[in-house]
C-alpha angles and dihedrals in degrees: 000000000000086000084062091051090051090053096047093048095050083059091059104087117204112251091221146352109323092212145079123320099007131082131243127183084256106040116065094199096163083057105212101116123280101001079183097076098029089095088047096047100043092045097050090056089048093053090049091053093043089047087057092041094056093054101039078055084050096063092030106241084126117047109223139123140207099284088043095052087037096059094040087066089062098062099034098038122005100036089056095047088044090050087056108049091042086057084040084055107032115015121248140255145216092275093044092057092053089051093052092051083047108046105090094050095047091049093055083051084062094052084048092050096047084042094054111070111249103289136099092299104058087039083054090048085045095059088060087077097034083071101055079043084053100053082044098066093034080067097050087043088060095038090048088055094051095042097062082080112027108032107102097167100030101240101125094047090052085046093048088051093052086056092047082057100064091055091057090044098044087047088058095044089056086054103043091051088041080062090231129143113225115192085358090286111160126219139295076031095077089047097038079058098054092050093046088059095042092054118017077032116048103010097030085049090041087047082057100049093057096047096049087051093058093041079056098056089047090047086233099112107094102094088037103059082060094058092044089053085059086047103058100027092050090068088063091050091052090055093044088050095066098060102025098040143349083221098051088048100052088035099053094039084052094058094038093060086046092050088040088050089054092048083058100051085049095049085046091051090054086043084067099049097038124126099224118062095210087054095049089052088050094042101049082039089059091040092058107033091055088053088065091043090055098056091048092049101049093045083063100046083052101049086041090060082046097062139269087283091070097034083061092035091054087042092229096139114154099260090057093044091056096055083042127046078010096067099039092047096046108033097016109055111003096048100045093038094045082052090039095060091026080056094046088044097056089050092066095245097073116126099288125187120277116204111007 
């Protein structure tokens, strides 16, 4: 009979990393109860919020628009489900751990921010989430360093990058409710910018990760961590773009949506071959909504290389692309694909981390 057990226990495969500084289904190393459902339960309550907030937007008793409503979904919804599955994938840190305690109320401190017209106040409120965006990319900092040595399939430096994101996104976000113009640049940019990073650059980098851990385990990841260096390094050419050159911008934007689309077909092809049912239908669902973003995307960055007349004439202004390429990128594909993996990863047979 004990024989039996032993068996049995030698099935059940470990989620993550079962040492220090990382978390396993069986090791509750943050130490703060069931770190397993604290992404459930947090987003939940973000979506629920989101969901109020939305319509509260919709009769207009809160005035705010698509981008506004877009880049609330990262905090309440999409930032806590990405901080799970990358402890679930690389372990976590000190940093990591005091982002996860602080994440709900600095999310609230986003709602506040987008609530509070642009001023001091709102830039104050926005702070509140600048902080949670700061230990994450502590965090990344640390994990980046490590990495250089220890890394063999490239997971916790990916991982490290989509940390680093949110830094640069949170810091955005401070300025564009501050009502300030950094570099001159006009809003919704500043605020365009603070939901790119959110989304093609933390949950987009973290997607990636995943799927390059499972590629790993299935010694098929050599030619795909070149195109996921392409994937997380390209949203730091398109901001640059906008300050430095309309054609790095458009051209960087362009290859990002190509490197984003073979990403897709990847994640589509692991949606086939993955354990849990729920996680092949979100997997295949992400795969296929962000092929549709990307054209989309890619058609604007060129007409706005073009010039303002086809922008009009294609009728890509901002406020469409927003409920456009926005939605698909952000409900469509980062949030199916982060639960998809999140979902893979629970079940014991999720992308893991090889040689570490």
């Amino acid at each position: 009979m004990a024989t039996v057990e032993r068996a049995e226990e030698k099935r059940i495969p470990p989620v993550g990393r079962n040492d220090k500084g990382s978390i396993c289904r069986n090791d509750k190393v943050l130490g703060a109860g069931d770190k397993g459902t604290w992404a459930a339960g947090w987003a939940a309550a973000g979506a629920a919020v989101w969901a109020g907030i939305a319509v509260l937007a919709r009769v207009g008793v809160a005035r705010l628009g698509a981008i506004e409503l877009i880049f609330l979904f990262a905090p309440l919804v999409i930032v806590p489900l990405g901080m799970e599955l990358g402890r679930g994938l690389g372990g976590a840190n000190w940093f990591d751990e005091a982002a996860c305690r602080v994440q709900p109320l600095g999310a609230l401190c986003a709602v506040v921010a987008m609530w509070l017209p642009p001023g001091r106040k709102a830039g104050l409120a926005a702070l509140g989430w600048m902080v949670v965006c700061g230990l994450m990319a502590g965090g990344g900092l640390i994990r980046l360093g490590t990495s250089l040595w220890r890394d063999v399939d490239g997971v916790r430096a990916t991982l490290a990058i989509a940390r680093i994101d949110l830094a640069v996104g949170g810091a955005w976000l401070v300025a564009s409710r501050l009502g300030t113009r950094p570099m001159g640049i006009q809003e919704p940019i500043g605020l365009l910018t603070a939901v790119h990073f959110h989304y093609a650059g933390f949950a987009t980098a973290t997607i990636a990760a995943a799927t390059l851990g499972f590629a790993a385990r299935r010694g098929d990841a050599r030619w795909l961590r070149r195109l996921v260096w392409l994937v997380i390094g390209l949203p730091f050419a398109v901001a640059a773009g906008f300050v430095i050159s309309p054609a790095l911008k458009m051209g960087a934007a362009v290859l990002f949506s190509v490197s984003v689309a073979g990403l897709a077909a990847y994640v589509h092809w692991c949606g086939k071959r993955a354990e849990d049912a729920t996680a092949r239908v979100l997997l295949q669902a992400a795969a296929g909504a962000v092929f549709a973003g990307m054209v989309l995307s890619s058609a604007y960055a060129v007409a706005d290389f073009v010039g303002s007349d086809a922008l009009i004439a294609s009728r890509m202004i901002i406020p469409q692309m927003a409920r456009t390429h926005g939605i698909l990128n952000s409900i469509g594909f980062c949030l199916p694909g982060l639960l998809g993996w999140l979902v893979e990863n629970n079940r014991g047979q999720g992308p893991g981390v090889s040689g570490q």
